[in-house]
N, C-alpha and C positions, 0 to 999 in steps of 0.2 A: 563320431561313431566308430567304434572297434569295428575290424575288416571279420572276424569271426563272432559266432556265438559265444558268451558266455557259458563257460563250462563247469564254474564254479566262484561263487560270491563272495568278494573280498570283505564287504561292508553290506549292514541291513541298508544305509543307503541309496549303493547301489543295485543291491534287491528290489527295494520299494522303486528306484525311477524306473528299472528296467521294467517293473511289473503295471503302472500307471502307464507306459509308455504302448505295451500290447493292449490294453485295457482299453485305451483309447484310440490305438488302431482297429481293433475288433468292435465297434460299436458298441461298449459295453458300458461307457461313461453316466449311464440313470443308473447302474447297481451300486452299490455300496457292499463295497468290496475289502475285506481286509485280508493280508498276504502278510503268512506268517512263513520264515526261514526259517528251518531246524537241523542244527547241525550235526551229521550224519544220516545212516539209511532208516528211512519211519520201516516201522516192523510192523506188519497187520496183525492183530492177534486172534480176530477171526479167520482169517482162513490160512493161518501161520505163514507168511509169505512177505517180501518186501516190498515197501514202494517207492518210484523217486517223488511221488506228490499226490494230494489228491483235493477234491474240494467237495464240499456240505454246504447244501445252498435251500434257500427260500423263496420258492420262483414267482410267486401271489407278490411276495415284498421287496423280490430286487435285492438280496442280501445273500452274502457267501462269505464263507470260509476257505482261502485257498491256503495252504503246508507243501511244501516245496523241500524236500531234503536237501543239502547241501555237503557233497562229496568229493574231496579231490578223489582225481583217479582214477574212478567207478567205471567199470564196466556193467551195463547192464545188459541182460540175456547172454547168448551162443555168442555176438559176432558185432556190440554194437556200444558206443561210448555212452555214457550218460550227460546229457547235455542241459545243465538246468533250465536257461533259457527256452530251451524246447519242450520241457515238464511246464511250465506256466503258461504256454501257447495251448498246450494242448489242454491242462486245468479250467484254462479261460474259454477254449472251445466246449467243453462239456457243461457248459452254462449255455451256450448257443443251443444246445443239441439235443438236449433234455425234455423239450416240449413234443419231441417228436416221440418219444416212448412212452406214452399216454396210451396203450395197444390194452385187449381186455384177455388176448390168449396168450397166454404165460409161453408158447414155445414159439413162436411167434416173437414176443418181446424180447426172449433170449436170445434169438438170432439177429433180433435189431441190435440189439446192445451188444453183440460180436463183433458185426457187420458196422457199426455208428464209431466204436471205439475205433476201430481197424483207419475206419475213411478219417476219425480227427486226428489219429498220428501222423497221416498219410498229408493232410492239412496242413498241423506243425510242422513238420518238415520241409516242405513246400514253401510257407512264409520266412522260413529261417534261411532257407536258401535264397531265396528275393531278396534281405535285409543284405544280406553280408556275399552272394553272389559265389553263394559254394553248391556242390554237384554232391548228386546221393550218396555216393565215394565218402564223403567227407565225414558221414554218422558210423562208417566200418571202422571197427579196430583193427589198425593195420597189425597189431601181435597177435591174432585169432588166425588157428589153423584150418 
């Protein structure tokens, strides 16, 4: 086991064991799950914006879609590295999390899905730092002013 996160994927390989590997830490081994690598930033073309990953799931069949960009380098946001490993923890979270936004007042739900997104980053980071035994320190790009 590498003493860091995976920051970026040498091999679909090693994509795929790392991503069987949370998959089966997170209780998530009845889905049927397929994890797709794509190299460089996915480009949202609805709301014109980047993402480092995201997932499309079918929660009645246990079936998802997770895309996982694959960036040396990346900085994502103001102040903070992009860590693929931590894009699939939190893809694979939002499969956990999804049952709970079943809400019927749309501003309401918007605040859950603020608030839900916010606590699975908070999650990912959290089990990335258990795995490899690094501090919140470790996600800051130390070249950010």
């Amino acid at each position: 086991m590498s003493k860091k996160p995976i920051m970026y994927f040498k091999s679909d390989e090693e994509f795929q064991e790392c991503c069987r590997w949370w998959q089966h830490k997170l209780f998530l081994d009845d889905w049927f799950i397929k994890f797709h690598l794509q190299d460089g930033i996915i480009e949202d073309s609805s709301m014109g914006d980047s993402l480092d990953g995201y997932v499309e799931y079918n929660w009645s069949n246990k079936e998802a879609d997770i895309v996982i960009g694959n960036v040396k380098n990346h900085v994502d946001g103001a102040c903070t590295i992009n860590v693929a490993e931590l894009t699939i923890v939190h893809e694979l979270l939002h499969i956990k999390d999804e049952y709970l936004t079943d809400m019927e007042d749309k501003d309401a739900r918007t605040f859950h899905k603020y608030i839900a997104h916010r606590a699975l980053e908070e999650m990912a980071k959290s089990l990335i730092m258990v795995k490899y035994g690094v501090d919140r320190d470790y996600f800051l790009d130390k070249g950010c002013d």
